[in-house]
VOLOVEX-697274 format. One line per field, with one value per residue (C-alpha): y, z, x; residue in three letters; residue number from 1. Coordinates in Angstrom, 2 decimals, always signed. Example, Ala and Ser with C-alpha at 12.3 -4.5 7.8 and 13.67 -1.06 7.14 Angstrom:
// residues 2
py	(-4.50, -1.06) $
pz	(+7.80, +7.14) $
px	(+12.30, +13.67) $
aa	(ALA, SER) $
i	(1, 2) $
***
This chain:
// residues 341
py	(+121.50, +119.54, +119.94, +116.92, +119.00, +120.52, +123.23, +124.02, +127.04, +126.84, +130.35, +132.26, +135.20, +135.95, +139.38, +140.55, +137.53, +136.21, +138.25, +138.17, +133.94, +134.20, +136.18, +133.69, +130.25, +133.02, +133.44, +129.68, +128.19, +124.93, +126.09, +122.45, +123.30, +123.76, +126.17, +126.45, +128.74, +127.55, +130.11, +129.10, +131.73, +134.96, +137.58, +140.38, +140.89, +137.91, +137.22, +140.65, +140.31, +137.14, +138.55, +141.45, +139.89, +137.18, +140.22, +141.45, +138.41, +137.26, +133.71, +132.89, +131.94, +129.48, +126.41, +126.56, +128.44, +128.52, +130.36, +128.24, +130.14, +128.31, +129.61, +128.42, +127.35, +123.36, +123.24, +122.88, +119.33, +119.04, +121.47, +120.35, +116.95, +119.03, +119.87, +116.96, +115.46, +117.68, +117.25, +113.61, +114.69, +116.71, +119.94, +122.45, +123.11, +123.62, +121.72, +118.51, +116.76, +112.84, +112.85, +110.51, +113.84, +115.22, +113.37, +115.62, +117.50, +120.45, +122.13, +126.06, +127.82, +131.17, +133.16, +131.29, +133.07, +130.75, +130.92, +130.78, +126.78, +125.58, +124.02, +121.77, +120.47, +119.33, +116.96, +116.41, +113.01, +112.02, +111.59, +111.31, +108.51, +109.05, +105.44, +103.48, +101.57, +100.80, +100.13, +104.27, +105.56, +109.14, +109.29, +113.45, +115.25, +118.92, +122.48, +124.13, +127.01, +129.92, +133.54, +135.73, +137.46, +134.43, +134.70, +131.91, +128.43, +127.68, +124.20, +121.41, +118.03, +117.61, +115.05, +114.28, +112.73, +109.45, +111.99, +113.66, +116.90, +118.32, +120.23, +121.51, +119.88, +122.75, +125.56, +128.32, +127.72, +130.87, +130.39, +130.92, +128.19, +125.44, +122.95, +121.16, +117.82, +117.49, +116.53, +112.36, +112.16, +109.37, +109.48, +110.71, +111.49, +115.45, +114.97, +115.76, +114.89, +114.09, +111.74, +112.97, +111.75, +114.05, +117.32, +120.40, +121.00, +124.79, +123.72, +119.45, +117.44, +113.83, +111.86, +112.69, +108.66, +108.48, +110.77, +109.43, +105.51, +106.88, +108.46, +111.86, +113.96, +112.61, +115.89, +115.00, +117.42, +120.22, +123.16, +122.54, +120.63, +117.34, +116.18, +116.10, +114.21, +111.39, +111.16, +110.85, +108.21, +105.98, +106.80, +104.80, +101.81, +101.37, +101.72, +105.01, +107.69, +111.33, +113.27, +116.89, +118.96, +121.61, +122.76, +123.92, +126.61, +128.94, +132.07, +132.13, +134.34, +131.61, +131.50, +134.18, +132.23, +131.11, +132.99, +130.63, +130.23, +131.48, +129.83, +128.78, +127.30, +125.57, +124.18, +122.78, +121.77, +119.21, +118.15, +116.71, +115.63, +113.28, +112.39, +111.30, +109.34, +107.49, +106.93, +105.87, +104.17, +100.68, +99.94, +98.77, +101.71, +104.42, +103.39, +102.20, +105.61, +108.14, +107.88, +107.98, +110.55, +112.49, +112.24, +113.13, +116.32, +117.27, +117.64, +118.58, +121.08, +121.82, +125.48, +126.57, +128.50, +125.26, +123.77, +124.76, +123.79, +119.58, +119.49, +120.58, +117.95, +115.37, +115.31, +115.97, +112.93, +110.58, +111.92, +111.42, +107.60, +105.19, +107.90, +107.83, +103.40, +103.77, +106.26, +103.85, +100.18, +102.33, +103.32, +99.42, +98.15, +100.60, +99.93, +96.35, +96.17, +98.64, +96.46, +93.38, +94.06) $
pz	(+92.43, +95.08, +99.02, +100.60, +103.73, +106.33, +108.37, +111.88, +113.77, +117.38, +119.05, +122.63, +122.95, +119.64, +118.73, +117.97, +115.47, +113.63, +110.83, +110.03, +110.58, +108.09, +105.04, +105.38, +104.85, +101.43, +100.12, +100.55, +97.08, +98.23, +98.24, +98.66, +102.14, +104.24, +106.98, +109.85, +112.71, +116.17, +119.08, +122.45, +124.64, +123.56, +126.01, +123.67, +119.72, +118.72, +116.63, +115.54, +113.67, +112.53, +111.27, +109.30, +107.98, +106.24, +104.92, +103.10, +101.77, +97.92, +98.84, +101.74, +101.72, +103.11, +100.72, +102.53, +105.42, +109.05, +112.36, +115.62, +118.77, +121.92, +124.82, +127.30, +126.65, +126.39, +125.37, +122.37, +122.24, +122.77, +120.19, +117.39, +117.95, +118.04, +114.97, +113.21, +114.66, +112.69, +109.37, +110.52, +110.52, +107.44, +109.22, +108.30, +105.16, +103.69, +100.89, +101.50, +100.57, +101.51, +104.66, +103.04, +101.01, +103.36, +103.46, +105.34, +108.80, +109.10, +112.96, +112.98, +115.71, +115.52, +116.52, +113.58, +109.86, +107.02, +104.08, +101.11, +100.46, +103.77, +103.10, +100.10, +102.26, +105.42, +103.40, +100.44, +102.92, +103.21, +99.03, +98.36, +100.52, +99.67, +100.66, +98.89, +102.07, +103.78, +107.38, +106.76, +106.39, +107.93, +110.39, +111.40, +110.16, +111.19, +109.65, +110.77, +113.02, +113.05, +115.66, +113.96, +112.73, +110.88, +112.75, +114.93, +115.02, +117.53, +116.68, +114.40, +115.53, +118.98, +121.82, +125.45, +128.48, +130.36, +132.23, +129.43, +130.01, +125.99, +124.44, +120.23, +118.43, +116.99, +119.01, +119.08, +116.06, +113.48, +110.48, +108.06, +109.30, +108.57, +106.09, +104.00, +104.41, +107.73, +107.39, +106.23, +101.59, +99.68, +96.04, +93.60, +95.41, +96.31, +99.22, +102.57, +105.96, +109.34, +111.87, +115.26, +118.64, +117.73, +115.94, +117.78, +117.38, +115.70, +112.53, +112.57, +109.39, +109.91, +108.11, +108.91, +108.47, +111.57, +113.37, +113.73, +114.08, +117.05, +118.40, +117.95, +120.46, +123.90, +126.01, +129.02, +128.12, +129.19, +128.65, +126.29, +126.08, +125.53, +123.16, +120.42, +122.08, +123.02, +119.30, +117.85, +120.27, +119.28, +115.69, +116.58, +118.09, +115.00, +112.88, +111.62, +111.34, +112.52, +110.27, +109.91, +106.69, +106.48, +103.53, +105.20, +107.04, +109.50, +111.90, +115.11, +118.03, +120.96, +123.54, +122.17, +124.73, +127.79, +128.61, +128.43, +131.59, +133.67, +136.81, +134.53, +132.28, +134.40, +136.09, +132.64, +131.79, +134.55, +135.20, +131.04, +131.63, +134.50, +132.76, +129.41, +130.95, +133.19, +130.35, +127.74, +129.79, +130.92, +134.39, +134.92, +132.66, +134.62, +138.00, +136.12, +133.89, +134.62, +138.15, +138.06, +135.76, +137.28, +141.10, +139.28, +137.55, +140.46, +142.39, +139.79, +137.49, +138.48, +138.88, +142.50, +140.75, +139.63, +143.24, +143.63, +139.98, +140.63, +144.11, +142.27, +139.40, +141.39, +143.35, +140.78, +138.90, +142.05, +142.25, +138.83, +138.95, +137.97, +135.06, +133.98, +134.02, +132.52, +129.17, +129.59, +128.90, +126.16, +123.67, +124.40, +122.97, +120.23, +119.44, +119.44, +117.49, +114.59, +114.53, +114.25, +111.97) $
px	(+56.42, +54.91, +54.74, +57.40, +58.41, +56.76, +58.82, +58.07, +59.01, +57.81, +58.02, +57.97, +58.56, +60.04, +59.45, +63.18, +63.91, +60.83, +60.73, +64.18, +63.81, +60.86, +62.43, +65.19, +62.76, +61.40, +64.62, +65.39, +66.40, +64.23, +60.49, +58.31, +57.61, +54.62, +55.73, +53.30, +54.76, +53.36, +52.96, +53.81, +51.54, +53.58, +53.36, +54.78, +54.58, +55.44, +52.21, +51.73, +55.12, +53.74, +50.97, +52.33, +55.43, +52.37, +50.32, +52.96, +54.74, +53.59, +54.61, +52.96, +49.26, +46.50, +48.38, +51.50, +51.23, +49.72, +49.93, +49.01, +48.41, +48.50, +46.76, +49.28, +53.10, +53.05, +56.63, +58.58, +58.35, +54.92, +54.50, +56.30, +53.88, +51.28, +51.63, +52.50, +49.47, +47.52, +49.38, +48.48, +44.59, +45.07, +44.25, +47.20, +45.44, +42.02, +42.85, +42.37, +45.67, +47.14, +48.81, +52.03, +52.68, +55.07, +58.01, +60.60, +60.02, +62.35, +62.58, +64.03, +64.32, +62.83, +65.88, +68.11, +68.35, +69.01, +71.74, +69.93, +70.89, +70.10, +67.08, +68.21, +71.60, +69.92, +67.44, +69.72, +71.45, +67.90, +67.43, +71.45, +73.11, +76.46, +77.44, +75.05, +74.71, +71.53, +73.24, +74.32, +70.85, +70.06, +67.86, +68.56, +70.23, +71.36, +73.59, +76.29, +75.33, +77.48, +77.37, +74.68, +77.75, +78.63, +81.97, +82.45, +80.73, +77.87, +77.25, +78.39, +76.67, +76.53, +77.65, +77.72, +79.50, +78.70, +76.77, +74.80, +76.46, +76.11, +78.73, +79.24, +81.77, +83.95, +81.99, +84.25, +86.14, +86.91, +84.59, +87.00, +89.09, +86.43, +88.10, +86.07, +88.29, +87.91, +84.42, +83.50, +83.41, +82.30, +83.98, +81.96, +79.09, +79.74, +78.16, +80.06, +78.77, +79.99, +78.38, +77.33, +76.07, +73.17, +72.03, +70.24, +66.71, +67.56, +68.38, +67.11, +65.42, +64.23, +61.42, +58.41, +57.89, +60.66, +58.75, +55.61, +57.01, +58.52, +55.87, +57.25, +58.97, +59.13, +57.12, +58.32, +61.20, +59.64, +59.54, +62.36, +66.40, +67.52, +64.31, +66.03, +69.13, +66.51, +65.52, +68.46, +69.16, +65.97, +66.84, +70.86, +69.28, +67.45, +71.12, +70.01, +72.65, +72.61, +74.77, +75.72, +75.60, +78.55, +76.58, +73.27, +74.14, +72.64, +73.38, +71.79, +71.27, +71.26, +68.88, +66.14, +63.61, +65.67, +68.76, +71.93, +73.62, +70.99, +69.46, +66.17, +68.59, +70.64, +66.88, +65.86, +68.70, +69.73, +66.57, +66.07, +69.66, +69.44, +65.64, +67.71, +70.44, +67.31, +65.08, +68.41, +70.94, +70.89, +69.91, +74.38, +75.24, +73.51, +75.18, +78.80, +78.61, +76.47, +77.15, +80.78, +81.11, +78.40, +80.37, +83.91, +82.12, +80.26, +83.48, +85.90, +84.19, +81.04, +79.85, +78.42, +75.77, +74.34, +74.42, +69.82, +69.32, +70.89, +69.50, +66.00, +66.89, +67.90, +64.49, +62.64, +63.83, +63.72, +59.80, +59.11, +61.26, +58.39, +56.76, +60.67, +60.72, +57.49, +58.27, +61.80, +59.80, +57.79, +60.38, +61.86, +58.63, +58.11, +61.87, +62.17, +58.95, +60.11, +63.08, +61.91, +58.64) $
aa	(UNK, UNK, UNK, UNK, UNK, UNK, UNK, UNK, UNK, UNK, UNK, UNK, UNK, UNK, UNK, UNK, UNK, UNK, UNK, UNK, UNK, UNK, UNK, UNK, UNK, UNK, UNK, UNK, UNK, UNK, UNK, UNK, UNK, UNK, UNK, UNK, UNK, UNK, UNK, UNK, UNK, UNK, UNK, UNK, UNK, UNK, UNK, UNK, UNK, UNK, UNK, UNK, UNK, UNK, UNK, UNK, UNK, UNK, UNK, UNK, UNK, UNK, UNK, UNK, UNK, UNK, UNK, UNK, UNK, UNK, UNK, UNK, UNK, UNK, UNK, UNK, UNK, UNK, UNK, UNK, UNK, UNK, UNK, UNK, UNK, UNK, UNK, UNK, UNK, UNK, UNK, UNK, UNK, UNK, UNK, UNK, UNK, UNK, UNK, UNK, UNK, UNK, UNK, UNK, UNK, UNK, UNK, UNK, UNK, UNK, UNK, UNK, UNK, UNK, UNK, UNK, UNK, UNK, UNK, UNK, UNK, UNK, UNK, UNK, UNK, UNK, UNK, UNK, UNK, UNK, UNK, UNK, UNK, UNK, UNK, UNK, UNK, UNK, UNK, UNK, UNK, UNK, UNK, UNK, UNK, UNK, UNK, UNK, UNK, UNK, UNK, UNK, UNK, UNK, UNK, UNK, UNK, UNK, UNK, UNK, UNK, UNK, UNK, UNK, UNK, UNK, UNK, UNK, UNK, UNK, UNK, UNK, UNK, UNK, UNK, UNK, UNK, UNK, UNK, UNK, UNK, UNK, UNK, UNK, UNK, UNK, UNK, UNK, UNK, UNK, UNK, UNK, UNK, UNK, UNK, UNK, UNK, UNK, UNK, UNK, UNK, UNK, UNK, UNK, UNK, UNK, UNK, UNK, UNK, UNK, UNK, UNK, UNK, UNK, UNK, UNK, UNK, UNK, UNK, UNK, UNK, UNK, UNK, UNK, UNK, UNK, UNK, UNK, UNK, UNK, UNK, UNK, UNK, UNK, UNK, UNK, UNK, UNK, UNK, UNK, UNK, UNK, UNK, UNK, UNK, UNK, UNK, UNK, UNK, UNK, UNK, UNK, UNK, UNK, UNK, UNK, UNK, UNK, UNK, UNK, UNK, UNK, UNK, UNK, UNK, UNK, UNK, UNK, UNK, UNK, UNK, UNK, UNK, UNK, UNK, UNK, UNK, UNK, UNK, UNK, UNK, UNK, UNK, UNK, UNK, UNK, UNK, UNK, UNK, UNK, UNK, UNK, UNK, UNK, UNK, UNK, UNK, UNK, UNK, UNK, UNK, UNK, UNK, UNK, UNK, UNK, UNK, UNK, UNK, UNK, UNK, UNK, UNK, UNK, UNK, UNK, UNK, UNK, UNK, UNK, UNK, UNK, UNK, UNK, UNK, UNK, UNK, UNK, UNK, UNK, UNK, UNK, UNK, UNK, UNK, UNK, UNK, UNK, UNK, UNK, UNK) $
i	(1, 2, 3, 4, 5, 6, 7, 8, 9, 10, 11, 12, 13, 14, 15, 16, 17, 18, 19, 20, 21, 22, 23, 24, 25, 26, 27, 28, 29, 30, 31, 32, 33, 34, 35, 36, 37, 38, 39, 40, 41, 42, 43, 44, 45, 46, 47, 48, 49, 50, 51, 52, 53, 54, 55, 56, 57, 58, 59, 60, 61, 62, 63, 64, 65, 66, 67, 68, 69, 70, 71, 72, 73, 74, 75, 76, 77, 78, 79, 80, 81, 82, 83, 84, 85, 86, 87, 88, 89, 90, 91, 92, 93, 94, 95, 96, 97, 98, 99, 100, 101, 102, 103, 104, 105, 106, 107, 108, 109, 110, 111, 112, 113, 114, 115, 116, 117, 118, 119, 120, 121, 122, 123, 124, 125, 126, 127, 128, 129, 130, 131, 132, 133, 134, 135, 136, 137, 138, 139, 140, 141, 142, 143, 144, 145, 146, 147, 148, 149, 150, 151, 152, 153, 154, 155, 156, 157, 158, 159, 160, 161, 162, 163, 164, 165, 166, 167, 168, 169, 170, 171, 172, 173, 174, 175, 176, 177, 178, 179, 180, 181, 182, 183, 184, 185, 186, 187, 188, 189, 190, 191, 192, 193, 194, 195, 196, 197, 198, 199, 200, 201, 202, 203, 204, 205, 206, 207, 208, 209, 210, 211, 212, 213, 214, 215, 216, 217, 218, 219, 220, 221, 222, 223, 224, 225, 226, 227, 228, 229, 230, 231, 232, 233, 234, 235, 236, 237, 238, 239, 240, 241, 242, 243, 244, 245, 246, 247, 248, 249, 250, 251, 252, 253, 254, 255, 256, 257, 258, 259, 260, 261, 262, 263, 264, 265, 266, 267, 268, 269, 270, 271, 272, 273, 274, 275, 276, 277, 278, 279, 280, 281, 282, 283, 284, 285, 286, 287, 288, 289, 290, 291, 292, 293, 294, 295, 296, 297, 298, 299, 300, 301, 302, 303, 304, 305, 306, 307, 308, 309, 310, 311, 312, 313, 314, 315, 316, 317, 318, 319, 320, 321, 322, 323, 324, 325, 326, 327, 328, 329, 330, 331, 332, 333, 334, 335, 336, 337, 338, 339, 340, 341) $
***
């Protein structure tokens, strides 16, 4: 069977998960892939485990498989275009192969192990459109996450506040409680999804064809939050759908790279916040929404331990205004002409 997808696994730091992240993509019942595994300036073993788990595996070789290692950390968006820029170039491969090949782009996160029909449910919406409606297109679409003891959901489609704080839909929830009816069916088809504000970047499938008309990832989330928020975003204003597949599922252990909750968190994390509401909302909308709901948070429910991470987003934002206005009139262009041409 023939390459369509390439799979990219950006990692940092990665040691304790990789391997286990890796035999899950073998024992995947979908095998068209090209997986290349991009390293983001590891300081420990990351590539050594890389490295051995590739020696020893019968499926991996130089026809569908590469390492990347980075000799500085450029971020994860910046890496995942890294990447496809090369599949653009033809240069994952020695064999030289047509760049339209690849249809599908598939993002894991390194610290996420896949169910064995993952793969096949997260681009199945892509090749399936249950609603044999144009106007209901995917665009992403993303899994159900569960606890790495497949206990408890993590993630199932994600969505925000007038002031771009993110939460899960259903995080929390008992895993045996998950009901198949609550999530969207079109007769006949045997296809279940659910629409969402936006998927996470662990477990995320677009087309590649998407991807590039975009102009990839934006890397101005750096080192890493909210990129694939601003996607999914550009992917609604041109009436594509992101959708969530209760069928591809995953179990994850959260935050292998940046501890969740912890002041470099809570620094990334507001800073690509407040840099996502600039760059998406209206000029109106970010003073009649964001600002509002931002001011109400601030003094209802926000954490003191966050106070040095939104003073340090704040000004870093205000600093960085005009780049913002400028990556802001970009996507409008590349938007309006995707839309109209």
């Amino acid at each position: 069977m023939e390459i369509n997808t390439l799979i990219i696994v950006v990692t940092f730091n990665s040691e304790a998960f990789i391997e286990k992240c890796l035999g899950s993509i073998m024992s995947s019942r979908f095998n068209r892939w090209f997986l290349v595994v991009l390293d983001n300036n590891s300081k420990d073993l990351t590539i050594n485990k890389v490295n051995q788990f590739v020696s020893s595996s019968k499926k991996l070789n130089s026809a569908n498989f590469k390492l990347i290692k980075l000799n500085k950390n450029i971020g994860f968006a910046a890496a995942v275009n890294h990447v496809v820029h090369l599949q653009n170039q033809r240069n994952l491969t020695s064999r030289p192969e047509p760049a339209t090949q690849i249809e599908y782009l598939i993002l894991l996160n390194p610290d996420l192990y896949l169910e064995e029909t993952a793969l096949n449910n997260l681009i199945m919406p892509f090749e399936k459109n249950p609603y044999k409606d144009s106007k209901r297109n995917a665009g992403a679409v993303g899994g159900i996450i569960f606890d790495y003891a497949g206990k408890s959901i993590q993630h199932a489609g994600g969505n925000f506040k007038d002031n771009f704080l993110t939460f899960h839909s259903r995080q929390g929830e008992v895993a045996s409680d998950m009901a198949i009816p609550y999530w969207t069916h079109s007769k006949g088809s045997g296809v279940f999804l659910e629409e969402a504000q936006y998927v996470t970047g662990a477990l995320f499938a677009t087309k590649l064809e998407y991807f590039r008309s975009l102009g990839g990832f934006d890397p101005g989330y750096k080192p890493l939050y909210f990129e694939e928020l601003d996607y999914c975003l550009k992917l609604k204003k041109l009436s594509l759908k992101i959708f969530v597949s209760p069928n591809s599922t995953a179990r994850h252990f959260e935050g292998g790279s940046v501890e969740k909750f912890s002041s470099k968190f809570y620094k990334y994390y507001h800073k690509n916040r407040i840099r996502c509401a600039i760059i998406n909302y209206s000029f109106r909308d970010f003073f009649m929404l964001f600002t509002r709901e931002e001011l109400r948070w601030f003094k209802t429910a926000a954490a003191k331990e966050q106070n040095r991470a939104l003073l340090y987003a704040y000004f870093y934002n205000l600093l960085f205004l005009a780049c913002n206005l400028i990556v802001k009139i970009r996507n409008y262009l590349i938007i309006s002409k995707l839309i109209f041409f």
